[in-house]
PDB file of the backbone (N, CA, C, O) and the ligand in Angstrom, with CONECT records:
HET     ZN  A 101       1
ATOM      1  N   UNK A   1       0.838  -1.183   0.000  1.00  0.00           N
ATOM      2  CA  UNK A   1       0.000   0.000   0.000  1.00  0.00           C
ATOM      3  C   UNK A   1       0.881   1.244   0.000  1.00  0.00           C
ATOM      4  O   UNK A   1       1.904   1.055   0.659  1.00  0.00           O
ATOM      5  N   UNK A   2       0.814   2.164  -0.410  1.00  0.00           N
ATOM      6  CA  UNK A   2       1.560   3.320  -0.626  1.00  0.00           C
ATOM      7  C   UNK A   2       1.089   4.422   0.164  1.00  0.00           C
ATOM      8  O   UNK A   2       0.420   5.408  -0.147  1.00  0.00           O
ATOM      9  N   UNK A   3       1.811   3.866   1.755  1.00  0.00           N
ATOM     10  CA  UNK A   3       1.998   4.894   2.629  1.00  0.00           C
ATOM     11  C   UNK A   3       2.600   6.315   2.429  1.00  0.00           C
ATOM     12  O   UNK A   3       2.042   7.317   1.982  1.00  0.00           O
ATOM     13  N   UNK A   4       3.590   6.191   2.773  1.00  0.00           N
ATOM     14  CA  UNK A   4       3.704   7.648   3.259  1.00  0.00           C
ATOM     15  C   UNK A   4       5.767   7.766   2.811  1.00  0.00           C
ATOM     16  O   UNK A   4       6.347   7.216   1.875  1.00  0.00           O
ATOM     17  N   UNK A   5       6.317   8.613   3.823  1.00  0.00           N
ATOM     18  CA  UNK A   5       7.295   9.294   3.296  1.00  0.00           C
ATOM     19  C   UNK A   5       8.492   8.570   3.305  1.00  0.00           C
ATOM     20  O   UNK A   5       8.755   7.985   4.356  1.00  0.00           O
ATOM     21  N   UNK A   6       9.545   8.444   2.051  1.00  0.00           N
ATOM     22  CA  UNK A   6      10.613   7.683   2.638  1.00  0.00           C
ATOM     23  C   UNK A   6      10.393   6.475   1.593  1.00  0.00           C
ATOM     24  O   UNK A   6      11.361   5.725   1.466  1.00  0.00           O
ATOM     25  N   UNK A   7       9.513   6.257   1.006  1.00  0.00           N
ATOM     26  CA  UNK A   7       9.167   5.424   0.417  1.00  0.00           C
ATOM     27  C   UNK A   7       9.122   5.227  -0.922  1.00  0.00           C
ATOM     28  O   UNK A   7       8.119   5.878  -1.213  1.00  0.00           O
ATOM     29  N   UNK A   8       9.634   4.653  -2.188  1.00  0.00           N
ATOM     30  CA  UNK A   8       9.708   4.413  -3.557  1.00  0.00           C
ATOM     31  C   UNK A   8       9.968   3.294  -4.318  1.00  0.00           C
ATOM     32  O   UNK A   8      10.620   2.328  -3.919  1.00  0.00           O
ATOM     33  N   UNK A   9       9.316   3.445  -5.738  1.00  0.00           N
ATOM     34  CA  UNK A   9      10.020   2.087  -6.190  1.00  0.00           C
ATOM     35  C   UNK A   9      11.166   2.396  -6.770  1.00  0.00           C
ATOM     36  O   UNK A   9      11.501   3.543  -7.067  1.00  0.00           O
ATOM     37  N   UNK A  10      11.850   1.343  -6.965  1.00  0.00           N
ATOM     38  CA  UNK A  10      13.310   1.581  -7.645  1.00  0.00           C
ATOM     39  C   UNK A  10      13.326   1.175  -9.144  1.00  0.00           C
ATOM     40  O   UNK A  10      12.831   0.081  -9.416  1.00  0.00           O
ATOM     41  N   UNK A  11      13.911   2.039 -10.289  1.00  0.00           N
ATOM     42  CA  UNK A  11      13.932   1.419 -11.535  1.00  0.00           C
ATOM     43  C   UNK A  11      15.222   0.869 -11.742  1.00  0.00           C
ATOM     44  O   UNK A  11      16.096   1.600 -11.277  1.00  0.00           O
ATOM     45  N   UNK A  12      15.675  -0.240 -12.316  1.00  0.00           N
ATOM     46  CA  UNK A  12      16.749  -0.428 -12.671  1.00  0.00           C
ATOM     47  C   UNK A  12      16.855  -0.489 -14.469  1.00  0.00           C
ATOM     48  O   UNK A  12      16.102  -1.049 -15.266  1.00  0.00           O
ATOM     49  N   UNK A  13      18.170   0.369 -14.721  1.00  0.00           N
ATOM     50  CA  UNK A  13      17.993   0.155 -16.101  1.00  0.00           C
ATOM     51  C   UNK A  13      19.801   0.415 -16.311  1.00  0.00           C
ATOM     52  O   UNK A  13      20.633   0.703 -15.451  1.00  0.00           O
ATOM     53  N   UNK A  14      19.961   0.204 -17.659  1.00  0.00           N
ATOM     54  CA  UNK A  14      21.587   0.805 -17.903  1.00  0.00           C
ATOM     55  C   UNK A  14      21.804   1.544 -18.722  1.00  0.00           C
ATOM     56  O   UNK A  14      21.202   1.385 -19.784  1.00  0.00           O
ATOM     57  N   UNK A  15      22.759   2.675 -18.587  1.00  0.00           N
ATOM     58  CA  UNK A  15      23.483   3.421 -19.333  1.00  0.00           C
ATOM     59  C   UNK A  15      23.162   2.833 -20.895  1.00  0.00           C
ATOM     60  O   UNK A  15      23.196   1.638 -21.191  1.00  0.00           O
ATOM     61  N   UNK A  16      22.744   4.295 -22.122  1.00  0.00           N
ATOM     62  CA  UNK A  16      23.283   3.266 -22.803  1.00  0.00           C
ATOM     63  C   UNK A  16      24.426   4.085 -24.012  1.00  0.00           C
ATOM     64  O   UNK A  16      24.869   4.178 -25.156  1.00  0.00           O
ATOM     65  N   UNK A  17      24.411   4.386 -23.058  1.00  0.00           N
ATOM     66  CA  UNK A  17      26.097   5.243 -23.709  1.00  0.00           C
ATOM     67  C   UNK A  17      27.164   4.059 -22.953  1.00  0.00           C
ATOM     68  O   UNK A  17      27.685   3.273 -23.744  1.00  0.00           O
ATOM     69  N   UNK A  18      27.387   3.953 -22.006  1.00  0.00           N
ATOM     70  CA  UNK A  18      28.222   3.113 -21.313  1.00  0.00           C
ATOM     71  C   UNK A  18      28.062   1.862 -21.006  1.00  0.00           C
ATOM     72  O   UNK A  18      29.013   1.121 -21.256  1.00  0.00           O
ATOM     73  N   UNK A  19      27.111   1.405 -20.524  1.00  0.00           N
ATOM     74  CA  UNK A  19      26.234   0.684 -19.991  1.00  0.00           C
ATOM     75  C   UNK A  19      26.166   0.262 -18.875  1.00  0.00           C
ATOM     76  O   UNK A  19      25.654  -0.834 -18.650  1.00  0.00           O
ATOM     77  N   UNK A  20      26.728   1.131 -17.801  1.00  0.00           N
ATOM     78  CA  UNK A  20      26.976   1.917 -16.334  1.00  0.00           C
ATOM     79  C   UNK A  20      25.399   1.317 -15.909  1.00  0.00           C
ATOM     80  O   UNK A  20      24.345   1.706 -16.412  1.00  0.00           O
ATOM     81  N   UNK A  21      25.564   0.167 -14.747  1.00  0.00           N
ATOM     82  CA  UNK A  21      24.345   0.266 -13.940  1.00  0.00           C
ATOM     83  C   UNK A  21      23.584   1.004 -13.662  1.00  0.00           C
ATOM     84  O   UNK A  21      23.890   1.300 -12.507  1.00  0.00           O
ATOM     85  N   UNK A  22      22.524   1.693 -13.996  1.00  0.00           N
ATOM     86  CA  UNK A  22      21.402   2.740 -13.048  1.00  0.00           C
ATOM     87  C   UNK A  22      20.431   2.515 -12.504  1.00  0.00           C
ATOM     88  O   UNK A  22      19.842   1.451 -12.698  1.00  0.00           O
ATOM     89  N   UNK A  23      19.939   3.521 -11.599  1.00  0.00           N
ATOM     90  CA  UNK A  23      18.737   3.310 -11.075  1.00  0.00           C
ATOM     91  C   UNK A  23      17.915   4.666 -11.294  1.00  0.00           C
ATOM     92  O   UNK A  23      18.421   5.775 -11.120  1.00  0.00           O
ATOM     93  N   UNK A  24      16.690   4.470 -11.665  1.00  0.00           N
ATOM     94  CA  UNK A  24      15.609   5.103 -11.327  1.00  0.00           C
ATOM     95  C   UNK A  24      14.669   5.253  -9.755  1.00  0.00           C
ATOM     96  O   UNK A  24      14.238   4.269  -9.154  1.00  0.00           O
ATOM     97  N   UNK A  25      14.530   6.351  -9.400  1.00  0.00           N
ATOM     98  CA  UNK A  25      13.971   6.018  -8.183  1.00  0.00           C
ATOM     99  C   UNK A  25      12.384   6.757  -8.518  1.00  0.00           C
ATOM    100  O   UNK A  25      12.306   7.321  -9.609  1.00  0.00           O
ATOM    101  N   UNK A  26      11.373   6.766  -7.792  1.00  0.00           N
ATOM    102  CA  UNK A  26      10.218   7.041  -8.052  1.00  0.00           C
ATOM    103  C   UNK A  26       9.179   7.156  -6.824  1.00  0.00           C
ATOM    104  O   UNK A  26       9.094   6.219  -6.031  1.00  0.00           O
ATOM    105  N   UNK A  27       8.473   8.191  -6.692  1.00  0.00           N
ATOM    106  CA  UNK A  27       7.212   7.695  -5.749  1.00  0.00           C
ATOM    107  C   UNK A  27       6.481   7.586  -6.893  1.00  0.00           C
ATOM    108  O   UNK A  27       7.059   6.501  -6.835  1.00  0.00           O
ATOM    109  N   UNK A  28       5.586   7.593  -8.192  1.00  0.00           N
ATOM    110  CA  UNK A  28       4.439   7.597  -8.670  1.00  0.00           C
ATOM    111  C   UNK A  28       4.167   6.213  -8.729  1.00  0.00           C
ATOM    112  O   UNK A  28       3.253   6.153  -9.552  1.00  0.00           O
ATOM    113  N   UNK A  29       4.494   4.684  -8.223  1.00  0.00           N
ATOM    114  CA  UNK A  29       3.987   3.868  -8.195  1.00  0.00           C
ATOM    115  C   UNK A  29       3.538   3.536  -7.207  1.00  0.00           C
ATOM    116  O   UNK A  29       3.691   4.435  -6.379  1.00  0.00           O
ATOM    117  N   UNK A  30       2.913   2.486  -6.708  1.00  0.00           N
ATOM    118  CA  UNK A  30       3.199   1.863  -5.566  1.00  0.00           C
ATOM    119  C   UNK A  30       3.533   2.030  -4.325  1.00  0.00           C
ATOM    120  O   UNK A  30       2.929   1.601  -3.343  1.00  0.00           O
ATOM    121  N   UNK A  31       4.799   2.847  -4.359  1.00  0.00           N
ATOM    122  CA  UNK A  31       5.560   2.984  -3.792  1.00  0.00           C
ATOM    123  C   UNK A  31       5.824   2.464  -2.459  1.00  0.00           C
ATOM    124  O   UNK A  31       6.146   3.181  -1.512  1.00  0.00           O
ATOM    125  N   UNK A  32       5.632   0.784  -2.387  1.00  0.00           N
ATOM    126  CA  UNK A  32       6.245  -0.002  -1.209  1.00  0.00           C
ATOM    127  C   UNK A  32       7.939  -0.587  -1.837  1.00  0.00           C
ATOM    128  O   UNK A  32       8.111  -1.797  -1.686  1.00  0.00           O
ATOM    129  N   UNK A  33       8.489  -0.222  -2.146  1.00  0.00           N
ATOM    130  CA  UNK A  33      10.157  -0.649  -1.884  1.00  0.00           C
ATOM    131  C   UNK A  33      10.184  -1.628  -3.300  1.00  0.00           C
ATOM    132  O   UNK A  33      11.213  -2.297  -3.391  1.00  0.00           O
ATOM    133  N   UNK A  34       9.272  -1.787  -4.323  1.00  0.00           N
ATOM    134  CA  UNK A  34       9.188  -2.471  -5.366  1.00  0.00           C
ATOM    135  C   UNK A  34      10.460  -2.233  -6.075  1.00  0.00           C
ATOM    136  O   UNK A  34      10.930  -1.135  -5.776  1.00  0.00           O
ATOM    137  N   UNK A  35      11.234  -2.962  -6.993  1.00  0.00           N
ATOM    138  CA  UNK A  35      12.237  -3.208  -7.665  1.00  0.00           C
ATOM    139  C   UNK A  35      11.928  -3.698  -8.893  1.00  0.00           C
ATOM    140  O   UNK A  35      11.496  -4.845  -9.004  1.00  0.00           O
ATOM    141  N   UNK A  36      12.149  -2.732 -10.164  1.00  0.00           N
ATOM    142  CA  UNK A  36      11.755  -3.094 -11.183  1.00  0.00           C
ATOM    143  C   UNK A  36      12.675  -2.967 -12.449  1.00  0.00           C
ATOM    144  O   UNK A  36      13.435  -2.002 -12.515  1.00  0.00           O
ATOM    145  N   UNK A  37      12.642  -3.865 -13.422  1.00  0.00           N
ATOM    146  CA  UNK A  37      13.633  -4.005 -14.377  1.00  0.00           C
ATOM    147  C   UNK A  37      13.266  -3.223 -15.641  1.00  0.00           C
ATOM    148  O   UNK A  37      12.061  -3.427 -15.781  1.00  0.00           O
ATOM    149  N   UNK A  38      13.654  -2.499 -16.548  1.00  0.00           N
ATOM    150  CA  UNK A  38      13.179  -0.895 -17.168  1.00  0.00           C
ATOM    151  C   UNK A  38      12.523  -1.993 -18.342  1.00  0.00           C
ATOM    152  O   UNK A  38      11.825  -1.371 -19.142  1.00  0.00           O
ATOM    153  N   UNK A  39      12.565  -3.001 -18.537  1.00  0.00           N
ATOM    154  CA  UNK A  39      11.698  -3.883 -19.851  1.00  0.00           C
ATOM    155  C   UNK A  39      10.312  -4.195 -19.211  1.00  0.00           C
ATOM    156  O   UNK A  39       9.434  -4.714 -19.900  1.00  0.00           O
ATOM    157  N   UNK A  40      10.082  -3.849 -17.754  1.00  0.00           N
ATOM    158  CA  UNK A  40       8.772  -4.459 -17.464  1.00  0.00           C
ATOM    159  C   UNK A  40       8.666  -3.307 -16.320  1.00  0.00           C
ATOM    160  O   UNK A  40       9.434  -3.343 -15.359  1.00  0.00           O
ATOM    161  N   UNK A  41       7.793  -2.394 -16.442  1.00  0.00           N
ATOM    162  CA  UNK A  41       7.925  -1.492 -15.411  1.00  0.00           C
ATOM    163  C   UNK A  41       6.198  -0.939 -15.157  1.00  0.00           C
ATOM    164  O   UNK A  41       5.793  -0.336 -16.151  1.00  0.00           O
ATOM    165  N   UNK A  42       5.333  -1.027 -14.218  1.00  0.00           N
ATOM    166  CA  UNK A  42       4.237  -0.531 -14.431  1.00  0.00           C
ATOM    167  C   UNK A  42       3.928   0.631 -15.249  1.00  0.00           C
ATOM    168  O   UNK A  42       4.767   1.511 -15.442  1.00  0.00           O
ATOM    169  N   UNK A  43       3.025   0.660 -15.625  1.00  0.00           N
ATOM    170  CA  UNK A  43       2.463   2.477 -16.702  1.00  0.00           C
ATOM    171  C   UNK A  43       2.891   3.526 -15.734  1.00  0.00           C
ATOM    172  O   UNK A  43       3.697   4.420 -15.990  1.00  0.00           O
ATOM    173  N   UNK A  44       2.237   3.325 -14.518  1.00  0.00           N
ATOM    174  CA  UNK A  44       2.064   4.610 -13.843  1.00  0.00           C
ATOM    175  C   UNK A  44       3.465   5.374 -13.429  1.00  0.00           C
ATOM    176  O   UNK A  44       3.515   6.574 -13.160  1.00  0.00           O
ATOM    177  N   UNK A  45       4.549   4.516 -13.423  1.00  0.00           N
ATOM    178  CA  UNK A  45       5.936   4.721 -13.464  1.00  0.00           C
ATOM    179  C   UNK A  45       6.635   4.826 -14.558  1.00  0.00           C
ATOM    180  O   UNK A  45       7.756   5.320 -14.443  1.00  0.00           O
ATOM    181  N   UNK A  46       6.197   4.421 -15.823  1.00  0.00           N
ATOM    182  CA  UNK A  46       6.645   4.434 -17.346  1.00  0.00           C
ATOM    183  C   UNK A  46       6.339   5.909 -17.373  1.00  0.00           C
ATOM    184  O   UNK A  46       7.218   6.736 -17.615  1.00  0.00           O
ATOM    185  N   UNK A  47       4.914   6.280 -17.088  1.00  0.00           N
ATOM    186  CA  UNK A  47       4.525   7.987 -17.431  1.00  0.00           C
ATOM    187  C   UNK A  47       5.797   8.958 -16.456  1.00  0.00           C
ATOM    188  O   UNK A  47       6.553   9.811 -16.922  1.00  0.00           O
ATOM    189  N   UNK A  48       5.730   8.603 -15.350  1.00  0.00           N
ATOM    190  CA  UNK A  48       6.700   9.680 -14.633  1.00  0.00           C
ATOM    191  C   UNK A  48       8.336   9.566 -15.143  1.00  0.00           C
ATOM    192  O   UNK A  48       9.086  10.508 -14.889  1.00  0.00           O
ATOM    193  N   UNK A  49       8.711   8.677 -15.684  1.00  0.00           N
ATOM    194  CA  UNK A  49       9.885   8.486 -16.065  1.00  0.00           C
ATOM    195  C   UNK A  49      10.404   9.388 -17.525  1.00  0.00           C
ATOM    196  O   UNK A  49      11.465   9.962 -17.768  1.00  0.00           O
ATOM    197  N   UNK A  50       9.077   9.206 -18.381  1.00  0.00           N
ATOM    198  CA  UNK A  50       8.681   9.754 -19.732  1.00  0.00           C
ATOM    199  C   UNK A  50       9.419  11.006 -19.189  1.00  0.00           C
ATOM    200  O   UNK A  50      10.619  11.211 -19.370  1.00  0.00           O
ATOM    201  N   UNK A  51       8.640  11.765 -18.553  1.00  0.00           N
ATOM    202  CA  UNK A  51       8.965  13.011 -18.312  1.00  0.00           C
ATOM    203  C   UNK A  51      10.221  13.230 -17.686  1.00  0.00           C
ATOM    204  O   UNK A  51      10.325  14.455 -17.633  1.00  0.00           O
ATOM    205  N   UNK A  52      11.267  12.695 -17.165  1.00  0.00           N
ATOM    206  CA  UNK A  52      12.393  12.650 -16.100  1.00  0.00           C
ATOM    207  C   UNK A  52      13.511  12.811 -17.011  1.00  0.00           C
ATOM    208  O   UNK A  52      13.236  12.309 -18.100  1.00  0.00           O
ATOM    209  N   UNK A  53      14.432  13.219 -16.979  1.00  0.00           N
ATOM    210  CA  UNK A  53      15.914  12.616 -17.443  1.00  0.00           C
ATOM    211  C   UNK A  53      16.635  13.050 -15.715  1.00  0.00           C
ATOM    212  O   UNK A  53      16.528  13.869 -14.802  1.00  0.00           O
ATOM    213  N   UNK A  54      17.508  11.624 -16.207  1.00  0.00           N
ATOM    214  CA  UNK A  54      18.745  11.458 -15.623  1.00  0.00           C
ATOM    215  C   UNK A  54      20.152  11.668 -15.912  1.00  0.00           C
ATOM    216  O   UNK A  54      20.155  11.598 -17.141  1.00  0.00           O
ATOM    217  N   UNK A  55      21.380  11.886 -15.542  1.00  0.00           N
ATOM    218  CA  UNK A  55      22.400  11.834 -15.925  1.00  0.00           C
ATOM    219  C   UNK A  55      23.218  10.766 -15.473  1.00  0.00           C
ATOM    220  O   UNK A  55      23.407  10.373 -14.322  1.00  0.00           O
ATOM    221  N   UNK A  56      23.792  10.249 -16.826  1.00  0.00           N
ATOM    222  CA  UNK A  56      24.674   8.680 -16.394  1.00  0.00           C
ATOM    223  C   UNK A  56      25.478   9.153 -14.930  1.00  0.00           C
ATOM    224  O   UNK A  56      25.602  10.360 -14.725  1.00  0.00           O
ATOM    225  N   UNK A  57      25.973   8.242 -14.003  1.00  0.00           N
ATOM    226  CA  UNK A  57      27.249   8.696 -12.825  1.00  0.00           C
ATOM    227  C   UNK A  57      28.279   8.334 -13.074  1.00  0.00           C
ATOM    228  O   UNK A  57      29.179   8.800 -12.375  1.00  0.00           O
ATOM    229  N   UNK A  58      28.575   7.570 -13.917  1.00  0.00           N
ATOM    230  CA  UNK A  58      29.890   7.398 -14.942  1.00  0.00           C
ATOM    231  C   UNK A  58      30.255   8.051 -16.349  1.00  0.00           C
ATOM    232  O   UNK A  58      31.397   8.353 -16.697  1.00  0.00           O
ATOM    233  N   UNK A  59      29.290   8.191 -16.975  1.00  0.00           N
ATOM    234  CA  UNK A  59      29.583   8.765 -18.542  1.00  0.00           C
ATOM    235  C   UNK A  59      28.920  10.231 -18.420  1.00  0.00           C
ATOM    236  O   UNK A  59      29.143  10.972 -19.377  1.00  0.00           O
ATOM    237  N   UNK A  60      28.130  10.749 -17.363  1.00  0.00           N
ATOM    238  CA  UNK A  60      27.562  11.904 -17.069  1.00  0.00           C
ATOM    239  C   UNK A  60      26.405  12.524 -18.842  1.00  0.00           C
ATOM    240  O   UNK A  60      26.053  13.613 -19.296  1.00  0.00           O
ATOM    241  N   UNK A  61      26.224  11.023 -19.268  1.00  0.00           N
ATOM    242  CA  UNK A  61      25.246  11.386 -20.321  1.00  0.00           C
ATOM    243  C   UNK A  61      24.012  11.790 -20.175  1.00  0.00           C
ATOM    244  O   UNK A  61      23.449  11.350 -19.173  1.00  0.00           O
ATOM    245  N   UNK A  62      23.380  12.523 -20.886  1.00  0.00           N
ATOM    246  CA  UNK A  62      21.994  12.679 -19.945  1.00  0.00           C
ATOM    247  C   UNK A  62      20.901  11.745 -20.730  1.00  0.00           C
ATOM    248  O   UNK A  62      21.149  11.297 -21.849  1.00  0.00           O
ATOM    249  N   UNK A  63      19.863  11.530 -20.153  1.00  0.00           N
ATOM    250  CA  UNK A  63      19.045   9.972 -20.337  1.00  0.00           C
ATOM    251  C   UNK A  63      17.893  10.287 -20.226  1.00  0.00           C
ATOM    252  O   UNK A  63      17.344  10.505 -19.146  1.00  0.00           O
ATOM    253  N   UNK A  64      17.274  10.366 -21.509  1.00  0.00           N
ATOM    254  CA  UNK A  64      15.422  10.314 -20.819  1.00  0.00           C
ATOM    255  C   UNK A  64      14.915   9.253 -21.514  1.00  0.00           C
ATOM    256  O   UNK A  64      15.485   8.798 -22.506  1.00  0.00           O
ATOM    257  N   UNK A  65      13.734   8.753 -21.009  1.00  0.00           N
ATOM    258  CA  UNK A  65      13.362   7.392 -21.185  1.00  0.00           C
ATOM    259  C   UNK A  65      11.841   7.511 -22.295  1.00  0.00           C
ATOM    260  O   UNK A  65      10.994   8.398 -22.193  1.00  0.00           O
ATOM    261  N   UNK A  66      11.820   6.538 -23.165  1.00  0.00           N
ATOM    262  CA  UNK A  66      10.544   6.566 -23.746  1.00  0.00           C
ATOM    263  C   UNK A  66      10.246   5.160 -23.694  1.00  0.00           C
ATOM    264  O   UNK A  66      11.006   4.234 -23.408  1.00  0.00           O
ATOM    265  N   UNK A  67       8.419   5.123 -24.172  1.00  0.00           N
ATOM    266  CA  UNK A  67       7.709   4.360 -23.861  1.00  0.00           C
ATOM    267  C   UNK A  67       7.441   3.879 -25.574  1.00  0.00           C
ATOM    268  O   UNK A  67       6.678   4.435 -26.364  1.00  0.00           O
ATOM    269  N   UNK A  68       8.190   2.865 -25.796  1.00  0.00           N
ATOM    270  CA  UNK A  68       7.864   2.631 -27.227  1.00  0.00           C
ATOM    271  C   UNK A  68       6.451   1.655 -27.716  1.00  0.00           C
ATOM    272  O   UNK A  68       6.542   0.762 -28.559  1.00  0.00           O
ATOM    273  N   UNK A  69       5.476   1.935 -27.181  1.00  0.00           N
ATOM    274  CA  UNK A  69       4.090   1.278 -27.204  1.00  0.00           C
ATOM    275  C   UNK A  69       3.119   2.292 -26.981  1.00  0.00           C
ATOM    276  O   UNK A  69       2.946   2.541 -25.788  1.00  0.00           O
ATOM    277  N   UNK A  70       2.375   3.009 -27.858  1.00  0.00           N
ATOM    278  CA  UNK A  70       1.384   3.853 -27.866  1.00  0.00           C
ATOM    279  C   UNK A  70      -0.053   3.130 -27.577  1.00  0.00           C
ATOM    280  O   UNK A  70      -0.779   3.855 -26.897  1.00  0.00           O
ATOM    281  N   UNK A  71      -0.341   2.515 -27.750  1.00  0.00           N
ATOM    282  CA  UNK A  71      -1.126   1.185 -27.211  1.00  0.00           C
ATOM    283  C   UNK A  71      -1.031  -0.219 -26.964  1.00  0.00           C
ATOM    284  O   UNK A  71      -0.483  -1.139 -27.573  1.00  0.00           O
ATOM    285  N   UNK A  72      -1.709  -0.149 -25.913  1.00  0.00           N
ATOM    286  CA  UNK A  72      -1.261  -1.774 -25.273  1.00  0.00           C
ATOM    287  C   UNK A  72      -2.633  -2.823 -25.466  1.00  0.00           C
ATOM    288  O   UNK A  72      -3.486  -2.630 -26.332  1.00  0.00           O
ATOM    289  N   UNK A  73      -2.655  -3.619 -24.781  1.00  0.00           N
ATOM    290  CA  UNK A  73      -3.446  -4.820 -25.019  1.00  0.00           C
ATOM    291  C   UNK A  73      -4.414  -4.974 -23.938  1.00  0.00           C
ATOM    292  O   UNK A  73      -3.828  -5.141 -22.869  1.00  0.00           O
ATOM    293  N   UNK A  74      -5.842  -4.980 -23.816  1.00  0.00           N
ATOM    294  CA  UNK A  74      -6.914  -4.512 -23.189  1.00  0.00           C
ATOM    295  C   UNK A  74      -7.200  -6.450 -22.789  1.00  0.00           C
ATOM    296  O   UNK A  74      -6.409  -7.248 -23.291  1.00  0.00           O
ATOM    297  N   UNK A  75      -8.245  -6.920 -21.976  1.00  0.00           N
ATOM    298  CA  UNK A  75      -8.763  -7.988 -21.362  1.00  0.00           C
ATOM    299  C   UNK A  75      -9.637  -8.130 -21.391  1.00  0.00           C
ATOM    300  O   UNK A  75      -9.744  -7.681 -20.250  1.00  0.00           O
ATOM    301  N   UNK A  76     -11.187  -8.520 -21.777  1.00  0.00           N
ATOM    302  CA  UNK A  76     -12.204  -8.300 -21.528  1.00  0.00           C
ATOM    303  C   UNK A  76     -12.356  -9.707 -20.293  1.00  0.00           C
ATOM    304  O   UNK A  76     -11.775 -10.786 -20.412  1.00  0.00           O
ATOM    305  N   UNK A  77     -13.105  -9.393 -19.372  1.00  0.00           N
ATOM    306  CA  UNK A  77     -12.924 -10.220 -18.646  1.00  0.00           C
ATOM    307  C   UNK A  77     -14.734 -10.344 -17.608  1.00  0.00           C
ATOM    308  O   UNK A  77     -15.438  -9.462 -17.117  1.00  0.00           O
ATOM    309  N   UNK A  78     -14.811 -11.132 -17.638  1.00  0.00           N
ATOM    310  CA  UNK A  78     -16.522 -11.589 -16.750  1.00  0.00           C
ATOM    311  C   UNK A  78     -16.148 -10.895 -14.940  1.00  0.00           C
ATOM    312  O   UNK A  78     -15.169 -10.973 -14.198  1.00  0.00           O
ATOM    313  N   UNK A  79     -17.472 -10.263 -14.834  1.00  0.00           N
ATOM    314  CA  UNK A  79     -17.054  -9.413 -13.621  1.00  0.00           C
ATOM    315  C   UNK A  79     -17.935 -10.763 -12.289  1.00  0.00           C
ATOM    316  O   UNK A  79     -18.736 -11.599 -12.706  1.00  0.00           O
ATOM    317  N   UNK A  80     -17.682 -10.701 -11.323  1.00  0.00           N
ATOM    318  CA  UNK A  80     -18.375 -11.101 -10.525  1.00  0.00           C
ATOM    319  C   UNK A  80     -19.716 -10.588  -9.924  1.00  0.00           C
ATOM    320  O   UNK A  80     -20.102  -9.421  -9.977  1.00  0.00           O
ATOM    321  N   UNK A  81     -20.394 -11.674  -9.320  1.00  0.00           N
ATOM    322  CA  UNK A  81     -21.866 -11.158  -9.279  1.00  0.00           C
ATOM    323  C   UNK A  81     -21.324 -10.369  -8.129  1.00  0.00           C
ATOM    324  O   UNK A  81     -20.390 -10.748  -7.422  1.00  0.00           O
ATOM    325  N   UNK A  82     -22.130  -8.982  -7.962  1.00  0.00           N
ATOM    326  CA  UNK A  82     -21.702  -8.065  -6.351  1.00  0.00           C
ATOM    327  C   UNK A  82     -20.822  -7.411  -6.697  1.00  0.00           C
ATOM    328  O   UNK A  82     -20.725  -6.377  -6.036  1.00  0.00           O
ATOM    329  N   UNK A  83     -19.765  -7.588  -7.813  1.00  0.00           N
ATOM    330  CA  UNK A  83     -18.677  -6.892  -8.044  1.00  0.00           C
ATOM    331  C   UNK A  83     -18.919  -5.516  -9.187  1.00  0.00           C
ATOM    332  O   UNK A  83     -19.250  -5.620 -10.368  1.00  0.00           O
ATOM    333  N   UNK A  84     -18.606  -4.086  -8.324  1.00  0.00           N
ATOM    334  CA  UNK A  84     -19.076  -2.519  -8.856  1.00  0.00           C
ATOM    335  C   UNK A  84     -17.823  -2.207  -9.555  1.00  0.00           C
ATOM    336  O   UNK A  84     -16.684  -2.532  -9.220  1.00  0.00           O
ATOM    337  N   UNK A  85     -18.173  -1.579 -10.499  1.00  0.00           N
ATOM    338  CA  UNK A  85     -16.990  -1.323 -11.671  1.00  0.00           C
ATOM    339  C   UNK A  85     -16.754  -0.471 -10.617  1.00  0.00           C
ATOM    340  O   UNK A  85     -17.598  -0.176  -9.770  1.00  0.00           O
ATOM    341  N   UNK A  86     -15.404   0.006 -10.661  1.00  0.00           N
ATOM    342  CA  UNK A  86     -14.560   1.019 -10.103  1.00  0.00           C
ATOM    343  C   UNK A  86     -14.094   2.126 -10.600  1.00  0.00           C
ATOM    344  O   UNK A  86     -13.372   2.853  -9.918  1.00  0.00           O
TER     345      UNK A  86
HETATM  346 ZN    ZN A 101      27.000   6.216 -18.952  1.00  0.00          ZN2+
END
């Protein structure tokens, strides 16, 4: 659940000027201590990242991230009886 302060998920991704380990850090997900790999990363953290650049800490390149999928793949799925769309 995404309490309160102190709290984020982490992106991991690499350089790709160098290919220098990085991390992304983030509150717009989750934000319980989640650890995520930059090929599989929730939306709601893909969007805040969109907007972010970073600078490599080894090659000091600067890095902004895109989302190469303008649409994704929807579910139609049977709701339960009692169960209120949200
Ligand atoms: Zn680098």
């Amino acid at each position: 659940m995404g309490t309160d302060m102190g709290c984020y998920d982490t992106v991991h991704f690499r350089c790709p000027v160098c290919d220098e380990r990085l991390e992304f850090q983030t509150k717009a997900g989750a934000c319980d201590l989640s650890e995520y790999r930059s090929h599989s990363v929730p939306l709601a953290i893909a969007d805040c990242m969109c907007e972010a650049t970073v600078s490599c800490t080894a090659c000091v390149a600067k890095i902004r991230f895109r989302v190469n999928q303008k649409r994704v793949p929807v579910f139609p799925e049977l709701m339960h009886p009692g169960e209120d769309a949200d």
